[in-house]
mmCIF file of the N, C-alpha and C atoms, coordinates in Angstrom:
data_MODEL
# 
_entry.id   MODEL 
# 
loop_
_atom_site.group_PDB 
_atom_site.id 
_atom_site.type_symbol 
_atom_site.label_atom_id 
_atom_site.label_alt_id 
_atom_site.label_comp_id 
_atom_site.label_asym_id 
_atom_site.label_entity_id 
_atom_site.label_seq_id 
_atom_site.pdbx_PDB_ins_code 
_atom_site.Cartn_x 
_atom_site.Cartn_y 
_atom_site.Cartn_z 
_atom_site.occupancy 
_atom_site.B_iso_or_equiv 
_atom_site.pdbx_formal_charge 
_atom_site.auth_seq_id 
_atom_site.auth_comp_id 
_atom_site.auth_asym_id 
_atom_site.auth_atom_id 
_atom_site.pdbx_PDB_model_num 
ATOM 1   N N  . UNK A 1 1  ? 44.485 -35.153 -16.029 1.00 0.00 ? 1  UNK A N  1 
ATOM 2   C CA . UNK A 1 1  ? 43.263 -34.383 -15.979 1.00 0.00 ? 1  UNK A CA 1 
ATOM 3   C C  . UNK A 1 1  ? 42.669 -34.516 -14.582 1.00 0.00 ? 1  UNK A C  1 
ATOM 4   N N  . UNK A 1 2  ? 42.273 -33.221 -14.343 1.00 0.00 ? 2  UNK A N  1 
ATOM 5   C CA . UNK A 1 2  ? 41.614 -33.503 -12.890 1.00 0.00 ? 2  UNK A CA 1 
ATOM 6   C C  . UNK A 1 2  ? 39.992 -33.192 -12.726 1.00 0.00 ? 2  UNK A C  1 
ATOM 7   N N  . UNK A 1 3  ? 39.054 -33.747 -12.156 1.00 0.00 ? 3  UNK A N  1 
ATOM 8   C CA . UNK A 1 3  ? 37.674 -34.070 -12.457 1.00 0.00 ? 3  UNK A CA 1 
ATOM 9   C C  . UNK A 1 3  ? 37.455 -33.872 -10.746 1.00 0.00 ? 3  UNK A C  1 
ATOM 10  N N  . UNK A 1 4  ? 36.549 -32.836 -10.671 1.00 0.00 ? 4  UNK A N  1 
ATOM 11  C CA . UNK A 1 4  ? 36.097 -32.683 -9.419  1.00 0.00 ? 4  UNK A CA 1 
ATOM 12  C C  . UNK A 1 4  ? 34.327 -33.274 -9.185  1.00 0.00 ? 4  UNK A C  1 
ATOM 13  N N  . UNK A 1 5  ? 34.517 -33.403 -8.212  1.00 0.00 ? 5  UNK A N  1 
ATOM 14  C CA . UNK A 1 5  ? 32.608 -33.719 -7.867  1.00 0.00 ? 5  UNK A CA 1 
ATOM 15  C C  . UNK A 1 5  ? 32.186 -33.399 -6.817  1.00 0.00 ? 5  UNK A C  1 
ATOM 16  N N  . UNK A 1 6  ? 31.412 -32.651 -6.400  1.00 0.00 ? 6  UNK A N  1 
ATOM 17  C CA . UNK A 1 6  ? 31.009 -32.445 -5.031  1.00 0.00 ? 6  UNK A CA 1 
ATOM 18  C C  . UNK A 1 6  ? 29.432 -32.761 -4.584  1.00 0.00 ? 6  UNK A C  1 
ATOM 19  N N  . UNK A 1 7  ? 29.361 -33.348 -3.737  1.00 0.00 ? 7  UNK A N  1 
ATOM 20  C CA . UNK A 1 7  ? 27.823 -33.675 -3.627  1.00 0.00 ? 7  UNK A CA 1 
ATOM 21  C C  . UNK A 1 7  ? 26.953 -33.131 -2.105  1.00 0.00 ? 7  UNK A C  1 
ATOM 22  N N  . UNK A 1 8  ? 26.134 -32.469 -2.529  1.00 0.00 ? 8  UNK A N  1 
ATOM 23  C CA . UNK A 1 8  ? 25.510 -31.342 -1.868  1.00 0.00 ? 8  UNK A CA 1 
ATOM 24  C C  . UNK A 1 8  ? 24.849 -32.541 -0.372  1.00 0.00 ? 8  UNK A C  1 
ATOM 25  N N  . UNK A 1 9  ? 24.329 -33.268 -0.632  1.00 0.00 ? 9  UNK A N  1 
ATOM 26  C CA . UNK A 1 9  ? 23.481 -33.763 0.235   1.00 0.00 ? 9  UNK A CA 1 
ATOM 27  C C  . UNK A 1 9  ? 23.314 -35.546 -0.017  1.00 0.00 ? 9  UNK A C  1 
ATOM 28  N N  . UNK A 1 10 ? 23.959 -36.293 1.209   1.00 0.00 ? 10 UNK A N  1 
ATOM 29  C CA . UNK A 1 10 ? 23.580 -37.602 1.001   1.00 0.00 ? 10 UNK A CA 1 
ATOM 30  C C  . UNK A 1 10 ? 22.464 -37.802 2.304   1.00 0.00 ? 10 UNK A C  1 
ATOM 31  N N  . UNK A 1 11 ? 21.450 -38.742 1.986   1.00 0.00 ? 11 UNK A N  1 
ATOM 32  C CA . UNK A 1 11 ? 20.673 -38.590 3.047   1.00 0.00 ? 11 UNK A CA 1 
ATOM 33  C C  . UNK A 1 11 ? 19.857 -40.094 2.691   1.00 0.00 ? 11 UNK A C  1 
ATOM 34  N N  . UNK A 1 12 ? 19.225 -40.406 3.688   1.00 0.00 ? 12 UNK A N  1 
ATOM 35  C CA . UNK A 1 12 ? 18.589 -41.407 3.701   1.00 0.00 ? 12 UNK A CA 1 
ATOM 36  C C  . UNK A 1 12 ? 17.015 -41.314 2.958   1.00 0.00 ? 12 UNK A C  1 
ATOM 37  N N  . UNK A 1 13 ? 16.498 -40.333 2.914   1.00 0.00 ? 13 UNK A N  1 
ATOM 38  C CA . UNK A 1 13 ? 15.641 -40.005 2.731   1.00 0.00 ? 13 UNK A CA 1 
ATOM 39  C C  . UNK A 1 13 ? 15.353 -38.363 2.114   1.00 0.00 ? 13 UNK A C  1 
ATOM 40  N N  . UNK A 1 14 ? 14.515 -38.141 1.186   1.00 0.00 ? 14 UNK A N  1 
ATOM 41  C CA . UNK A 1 14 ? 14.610 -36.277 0.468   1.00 0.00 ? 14 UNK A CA 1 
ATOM 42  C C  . UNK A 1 14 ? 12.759 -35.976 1.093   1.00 0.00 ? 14 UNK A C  1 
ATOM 43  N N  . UNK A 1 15 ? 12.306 -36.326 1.515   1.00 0.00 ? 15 UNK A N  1 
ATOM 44  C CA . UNK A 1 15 ? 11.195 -35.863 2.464   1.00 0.00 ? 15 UNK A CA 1 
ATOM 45  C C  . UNK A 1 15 ? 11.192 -34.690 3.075   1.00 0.00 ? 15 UNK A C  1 
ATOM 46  N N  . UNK A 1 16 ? 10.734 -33.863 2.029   1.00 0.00 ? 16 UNK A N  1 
ATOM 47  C CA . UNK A 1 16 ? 10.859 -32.456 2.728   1.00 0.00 ? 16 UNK A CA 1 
ATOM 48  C C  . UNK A 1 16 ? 10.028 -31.176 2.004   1.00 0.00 ? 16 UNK A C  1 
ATOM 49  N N  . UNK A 1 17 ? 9.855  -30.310 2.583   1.00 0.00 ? 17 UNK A N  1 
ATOM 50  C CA . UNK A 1 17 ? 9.083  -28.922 1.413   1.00 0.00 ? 17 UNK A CA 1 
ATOM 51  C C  . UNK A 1 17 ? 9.536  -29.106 0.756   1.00 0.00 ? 17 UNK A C  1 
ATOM 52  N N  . UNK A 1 18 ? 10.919 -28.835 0.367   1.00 0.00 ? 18 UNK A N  1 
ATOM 53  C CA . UNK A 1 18 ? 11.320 -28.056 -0.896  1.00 0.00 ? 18 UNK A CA 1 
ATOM 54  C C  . UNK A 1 18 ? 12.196 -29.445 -1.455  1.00 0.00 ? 18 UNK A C  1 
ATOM 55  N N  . UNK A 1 19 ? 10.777 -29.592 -2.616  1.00 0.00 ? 19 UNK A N  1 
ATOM 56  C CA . UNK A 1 19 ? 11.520 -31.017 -3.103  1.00 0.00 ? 19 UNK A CA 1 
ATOM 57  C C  . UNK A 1 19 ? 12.446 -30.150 -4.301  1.00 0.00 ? 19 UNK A C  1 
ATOM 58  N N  . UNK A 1 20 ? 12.664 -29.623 -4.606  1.00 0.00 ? 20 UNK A N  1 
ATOM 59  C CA . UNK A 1 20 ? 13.491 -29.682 -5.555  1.00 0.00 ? 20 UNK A CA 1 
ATOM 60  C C  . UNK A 1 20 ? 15.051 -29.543 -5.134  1.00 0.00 ? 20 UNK A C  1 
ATOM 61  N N  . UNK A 1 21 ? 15.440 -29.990 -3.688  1.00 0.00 ? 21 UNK A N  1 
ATOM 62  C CA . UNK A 1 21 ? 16.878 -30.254 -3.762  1.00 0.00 ? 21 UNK A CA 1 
ATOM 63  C C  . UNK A 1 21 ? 17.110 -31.403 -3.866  1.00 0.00 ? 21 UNK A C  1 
ATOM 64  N N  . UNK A 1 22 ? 18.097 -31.758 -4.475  1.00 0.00 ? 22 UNK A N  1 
ATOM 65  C CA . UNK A 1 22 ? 17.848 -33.026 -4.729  1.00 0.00 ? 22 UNK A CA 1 
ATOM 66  C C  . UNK A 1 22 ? 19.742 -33.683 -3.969  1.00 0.00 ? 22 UNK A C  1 
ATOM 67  N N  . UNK A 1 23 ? 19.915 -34.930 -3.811  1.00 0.00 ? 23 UNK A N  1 
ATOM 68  C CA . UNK A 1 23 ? 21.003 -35.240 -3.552  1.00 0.00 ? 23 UNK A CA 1 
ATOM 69  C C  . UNK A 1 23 ? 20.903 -36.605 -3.686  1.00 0.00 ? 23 UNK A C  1 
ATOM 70  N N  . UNK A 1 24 ? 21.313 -37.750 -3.162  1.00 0.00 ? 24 UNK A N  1 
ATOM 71  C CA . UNK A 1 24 ? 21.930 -39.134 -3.552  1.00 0.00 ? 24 UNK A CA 1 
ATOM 72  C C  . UNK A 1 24 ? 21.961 -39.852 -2.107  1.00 0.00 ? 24 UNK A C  1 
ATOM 73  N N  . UNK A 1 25 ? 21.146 -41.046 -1.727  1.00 0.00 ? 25 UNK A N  1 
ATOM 74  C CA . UNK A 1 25 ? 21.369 -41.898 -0.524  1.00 0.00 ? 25 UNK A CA 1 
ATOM 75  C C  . UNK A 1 25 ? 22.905 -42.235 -0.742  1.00 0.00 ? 25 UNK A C  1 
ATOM 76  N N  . UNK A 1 26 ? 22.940 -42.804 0.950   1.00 0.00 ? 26 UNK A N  1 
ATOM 77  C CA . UNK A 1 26 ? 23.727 -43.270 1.148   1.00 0.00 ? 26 UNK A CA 1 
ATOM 78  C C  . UNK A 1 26 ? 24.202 -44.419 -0.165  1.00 0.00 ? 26 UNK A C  1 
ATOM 79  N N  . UNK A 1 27 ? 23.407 -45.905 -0.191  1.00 0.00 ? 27 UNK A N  1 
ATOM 80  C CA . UNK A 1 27 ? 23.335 -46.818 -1.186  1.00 0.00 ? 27 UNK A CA 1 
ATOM 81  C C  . UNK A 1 27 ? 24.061 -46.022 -2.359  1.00 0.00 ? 27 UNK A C  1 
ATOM 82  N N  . UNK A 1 28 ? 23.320 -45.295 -2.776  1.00 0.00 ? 28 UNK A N  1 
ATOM 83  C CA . UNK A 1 28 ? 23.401 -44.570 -4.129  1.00 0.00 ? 28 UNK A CA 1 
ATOM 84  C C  . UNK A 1 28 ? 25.243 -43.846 -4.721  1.00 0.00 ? 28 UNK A C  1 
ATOM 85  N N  . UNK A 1 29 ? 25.712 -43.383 -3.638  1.00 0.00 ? 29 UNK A N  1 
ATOM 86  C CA . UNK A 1 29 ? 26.767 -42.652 -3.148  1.00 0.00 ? 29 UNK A CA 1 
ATOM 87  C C  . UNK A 1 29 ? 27.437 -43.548 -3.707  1.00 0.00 ? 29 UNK A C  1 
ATOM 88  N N  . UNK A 1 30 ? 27.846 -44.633 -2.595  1.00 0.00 ? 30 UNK A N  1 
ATOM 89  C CA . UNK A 1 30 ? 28.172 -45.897 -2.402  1.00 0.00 ? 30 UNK A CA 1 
ATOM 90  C C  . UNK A 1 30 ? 28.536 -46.552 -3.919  1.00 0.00 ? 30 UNK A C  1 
ATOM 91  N N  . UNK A 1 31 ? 27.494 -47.144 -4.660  1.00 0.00 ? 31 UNK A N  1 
ATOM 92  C CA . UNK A 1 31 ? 27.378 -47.694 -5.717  1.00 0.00 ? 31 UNK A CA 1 
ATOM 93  C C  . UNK A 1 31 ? 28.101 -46.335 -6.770  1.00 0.00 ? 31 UNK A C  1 
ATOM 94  N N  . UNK A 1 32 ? 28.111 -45.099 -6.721  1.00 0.00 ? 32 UNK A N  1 
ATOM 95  C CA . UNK A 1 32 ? 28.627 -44.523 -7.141  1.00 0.00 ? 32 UNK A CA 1 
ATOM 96  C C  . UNK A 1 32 ? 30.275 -43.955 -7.405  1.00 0.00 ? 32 UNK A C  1 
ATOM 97  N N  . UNK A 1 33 ? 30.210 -44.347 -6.438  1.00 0.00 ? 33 UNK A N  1 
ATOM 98  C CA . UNK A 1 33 ? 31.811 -44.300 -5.429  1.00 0.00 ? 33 UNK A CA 1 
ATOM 99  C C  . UNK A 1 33 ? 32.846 -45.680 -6.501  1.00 0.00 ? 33 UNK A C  1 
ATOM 100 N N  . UNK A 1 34 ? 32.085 -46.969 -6.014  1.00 0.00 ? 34 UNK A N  1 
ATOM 101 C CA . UNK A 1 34 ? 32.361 -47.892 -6.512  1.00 0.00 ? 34 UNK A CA 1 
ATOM 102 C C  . UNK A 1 34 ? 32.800 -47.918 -8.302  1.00 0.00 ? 34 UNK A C  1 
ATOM 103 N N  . UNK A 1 35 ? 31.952 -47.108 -9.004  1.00 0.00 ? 35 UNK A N  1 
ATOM 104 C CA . UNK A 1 35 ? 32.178 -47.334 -10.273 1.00 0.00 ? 35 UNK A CA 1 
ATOM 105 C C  . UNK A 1 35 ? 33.177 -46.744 -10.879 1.00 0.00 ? 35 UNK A C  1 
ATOM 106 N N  . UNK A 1 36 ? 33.151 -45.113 -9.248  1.00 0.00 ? 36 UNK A N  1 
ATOM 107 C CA . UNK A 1 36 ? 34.380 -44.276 -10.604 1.00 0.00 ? 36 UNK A CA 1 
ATOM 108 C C  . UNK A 1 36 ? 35.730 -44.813 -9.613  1.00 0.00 ? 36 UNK A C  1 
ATOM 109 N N  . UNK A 1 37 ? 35.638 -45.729 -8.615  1.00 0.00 ? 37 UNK A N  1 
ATOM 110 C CA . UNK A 1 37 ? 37.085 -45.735 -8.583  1.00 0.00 ? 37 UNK A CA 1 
ATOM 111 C C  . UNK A 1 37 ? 38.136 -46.593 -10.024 1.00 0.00 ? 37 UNK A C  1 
ATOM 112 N N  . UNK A 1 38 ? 37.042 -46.987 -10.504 1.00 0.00 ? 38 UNK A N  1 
ATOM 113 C CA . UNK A 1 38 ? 37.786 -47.320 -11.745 1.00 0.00 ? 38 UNK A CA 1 
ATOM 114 C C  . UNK A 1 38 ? 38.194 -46.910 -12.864 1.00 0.00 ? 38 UNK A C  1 
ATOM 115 N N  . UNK A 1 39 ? 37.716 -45.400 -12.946 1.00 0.00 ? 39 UNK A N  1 
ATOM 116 C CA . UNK A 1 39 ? 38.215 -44.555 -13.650 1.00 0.00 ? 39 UNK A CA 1 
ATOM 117 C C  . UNK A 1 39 ? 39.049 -43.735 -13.644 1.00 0.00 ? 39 UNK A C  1 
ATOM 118 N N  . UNK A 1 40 ? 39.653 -43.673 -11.973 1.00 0.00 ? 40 UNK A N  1 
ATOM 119 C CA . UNK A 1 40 ? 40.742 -42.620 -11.787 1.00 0.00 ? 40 UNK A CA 1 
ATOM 120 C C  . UNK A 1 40 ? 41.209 -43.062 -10.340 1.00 0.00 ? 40 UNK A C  1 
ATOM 121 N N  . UNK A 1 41 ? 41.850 -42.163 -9.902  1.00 0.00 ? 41 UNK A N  1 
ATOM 122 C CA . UNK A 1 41 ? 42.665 -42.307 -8.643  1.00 0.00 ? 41 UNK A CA 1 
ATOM 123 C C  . UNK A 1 41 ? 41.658 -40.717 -7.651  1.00 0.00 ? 41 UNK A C  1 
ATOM 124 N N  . UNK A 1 42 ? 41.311 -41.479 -6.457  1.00 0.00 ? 42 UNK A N  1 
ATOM 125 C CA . UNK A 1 42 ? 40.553 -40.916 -5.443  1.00 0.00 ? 42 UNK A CA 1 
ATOM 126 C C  . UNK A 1 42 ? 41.839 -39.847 -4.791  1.00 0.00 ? 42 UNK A C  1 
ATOM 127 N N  . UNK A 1 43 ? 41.571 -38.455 -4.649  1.00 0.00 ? 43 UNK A N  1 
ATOM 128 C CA . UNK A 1 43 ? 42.587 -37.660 -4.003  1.00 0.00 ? 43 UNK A CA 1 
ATOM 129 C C  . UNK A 1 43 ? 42.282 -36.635 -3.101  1.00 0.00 ? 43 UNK A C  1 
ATOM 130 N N  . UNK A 1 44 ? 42.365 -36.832 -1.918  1.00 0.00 ? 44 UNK A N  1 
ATOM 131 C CA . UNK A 1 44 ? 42.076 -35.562 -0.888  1.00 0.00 ? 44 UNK A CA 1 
ATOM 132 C C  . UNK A 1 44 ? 42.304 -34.329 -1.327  1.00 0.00 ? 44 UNK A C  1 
ATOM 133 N N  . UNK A 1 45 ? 41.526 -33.156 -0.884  1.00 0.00 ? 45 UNK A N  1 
ATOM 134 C CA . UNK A 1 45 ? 41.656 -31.697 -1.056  1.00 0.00 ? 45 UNK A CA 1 
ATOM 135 C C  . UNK A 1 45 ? 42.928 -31.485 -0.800  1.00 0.00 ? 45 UNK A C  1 
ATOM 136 N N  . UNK A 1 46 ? 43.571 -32.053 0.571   1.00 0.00 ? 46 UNK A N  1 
ATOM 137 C CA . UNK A 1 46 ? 45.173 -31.483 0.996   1.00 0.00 ? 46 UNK A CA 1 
ATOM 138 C C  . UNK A 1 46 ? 46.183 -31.953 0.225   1.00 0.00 ? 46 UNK A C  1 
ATOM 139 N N  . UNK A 1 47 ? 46.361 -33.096 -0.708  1.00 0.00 ? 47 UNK A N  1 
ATOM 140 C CA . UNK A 1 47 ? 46.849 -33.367 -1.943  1.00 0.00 ? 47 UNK A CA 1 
ATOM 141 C C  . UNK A 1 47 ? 46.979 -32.658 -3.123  1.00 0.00 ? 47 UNK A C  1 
ATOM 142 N N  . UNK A 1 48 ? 45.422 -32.295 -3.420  1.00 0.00 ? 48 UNK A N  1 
ATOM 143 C CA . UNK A 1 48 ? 45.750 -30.897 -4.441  1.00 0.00 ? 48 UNK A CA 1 
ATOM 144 C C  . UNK A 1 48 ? 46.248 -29.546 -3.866  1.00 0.00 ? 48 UNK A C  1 
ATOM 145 N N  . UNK A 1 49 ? 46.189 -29.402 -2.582  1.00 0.00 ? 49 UNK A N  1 
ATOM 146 C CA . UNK A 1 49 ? 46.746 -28.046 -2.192  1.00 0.00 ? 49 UNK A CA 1 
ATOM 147 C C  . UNK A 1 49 ? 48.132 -28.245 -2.039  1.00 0.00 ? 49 UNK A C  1 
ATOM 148 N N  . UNK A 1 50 ? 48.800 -29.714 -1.792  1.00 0.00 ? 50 UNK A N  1 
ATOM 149 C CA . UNK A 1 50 ? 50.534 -29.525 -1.537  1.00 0.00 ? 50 UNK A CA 1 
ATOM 150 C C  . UNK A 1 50 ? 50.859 -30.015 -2.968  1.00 0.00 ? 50 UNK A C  1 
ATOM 151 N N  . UNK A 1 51 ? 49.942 -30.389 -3.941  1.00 0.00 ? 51 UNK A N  1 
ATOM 152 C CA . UNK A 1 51 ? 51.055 -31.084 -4.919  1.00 0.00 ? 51 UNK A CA 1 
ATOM 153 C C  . UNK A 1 51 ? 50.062 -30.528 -6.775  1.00 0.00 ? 51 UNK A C  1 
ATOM 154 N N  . UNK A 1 52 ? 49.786 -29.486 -6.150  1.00 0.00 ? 52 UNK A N  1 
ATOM 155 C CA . UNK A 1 52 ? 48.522 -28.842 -7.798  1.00 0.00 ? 52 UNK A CA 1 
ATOM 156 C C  . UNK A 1 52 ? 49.499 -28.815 -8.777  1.00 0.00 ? 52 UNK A C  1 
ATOM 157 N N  . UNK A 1 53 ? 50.434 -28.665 -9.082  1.00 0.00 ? 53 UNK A N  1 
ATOM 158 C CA . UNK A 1 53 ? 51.247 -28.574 -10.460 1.00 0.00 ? 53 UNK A CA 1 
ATOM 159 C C  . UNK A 1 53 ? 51.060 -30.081 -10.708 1.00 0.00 ? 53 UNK A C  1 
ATOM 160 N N  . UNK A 1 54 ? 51.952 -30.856 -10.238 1.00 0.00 ? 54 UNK A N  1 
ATOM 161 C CA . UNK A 1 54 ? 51.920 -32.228 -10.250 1.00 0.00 ? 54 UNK A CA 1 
ATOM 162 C C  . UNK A 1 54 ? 50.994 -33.264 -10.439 1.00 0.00 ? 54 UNK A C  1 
ATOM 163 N N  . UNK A 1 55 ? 49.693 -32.569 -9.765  1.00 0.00 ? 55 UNK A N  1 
ATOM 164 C CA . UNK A 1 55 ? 48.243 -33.306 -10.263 1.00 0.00 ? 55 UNK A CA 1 
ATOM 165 C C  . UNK A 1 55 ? 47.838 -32.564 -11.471 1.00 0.00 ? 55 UNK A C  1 
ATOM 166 N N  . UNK A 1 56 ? 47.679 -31.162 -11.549 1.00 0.00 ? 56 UNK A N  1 
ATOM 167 C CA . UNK A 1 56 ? 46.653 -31.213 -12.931 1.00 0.00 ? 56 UNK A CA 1 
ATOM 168 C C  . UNK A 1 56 ? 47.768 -31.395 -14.082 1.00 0.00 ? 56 UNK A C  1 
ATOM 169 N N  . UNK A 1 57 ? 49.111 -31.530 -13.921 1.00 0.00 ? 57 UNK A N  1 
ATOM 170 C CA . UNK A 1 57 ? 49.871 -32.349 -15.378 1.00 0.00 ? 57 UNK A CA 1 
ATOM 171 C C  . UNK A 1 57 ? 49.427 -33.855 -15.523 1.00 0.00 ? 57 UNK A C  1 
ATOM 172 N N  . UNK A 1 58 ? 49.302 -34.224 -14.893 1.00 0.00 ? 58 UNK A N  1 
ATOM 173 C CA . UNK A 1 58 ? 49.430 -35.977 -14.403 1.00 0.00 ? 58 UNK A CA 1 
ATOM 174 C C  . UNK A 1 58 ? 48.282 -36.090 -15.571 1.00 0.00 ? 58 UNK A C  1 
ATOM 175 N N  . UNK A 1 59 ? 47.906 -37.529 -16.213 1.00 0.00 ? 59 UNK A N  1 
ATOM 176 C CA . UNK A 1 59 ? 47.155 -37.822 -17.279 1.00 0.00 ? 59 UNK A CA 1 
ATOM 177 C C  . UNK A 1 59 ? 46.527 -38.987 -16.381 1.00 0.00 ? 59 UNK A C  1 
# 
């Protein structure tokens, strides 16, 4: 199974007009990063572009 995530904005700080964008500090990222490497295997974009059959079979 393949599980994408993309995250719009890491920043040190969301201080700005338009609070409603929202995104994730650095720290936050980080500690985030940390938890799901234990749920799967981390894979570059150019990985799924040379090997997409092979990843979205893979379990």
């Amino acid at each position: 199974m393949l599980t994408v995530s993309n995250y719009h904005y890491i920043r040190e700080d969301f201080k700005t007009k338009y609070p409603s964008i929202f995104g994730v500090t650095p720290l936050a990222f980080k500690k985030q990063l940390l938890l799901l490497q234990n749920q799967g295997e981390f894979i570059a974009s150019k990985d799924l572009l040379d090997n997409a059959e092979q990843i979205l079979s893979s379990k």
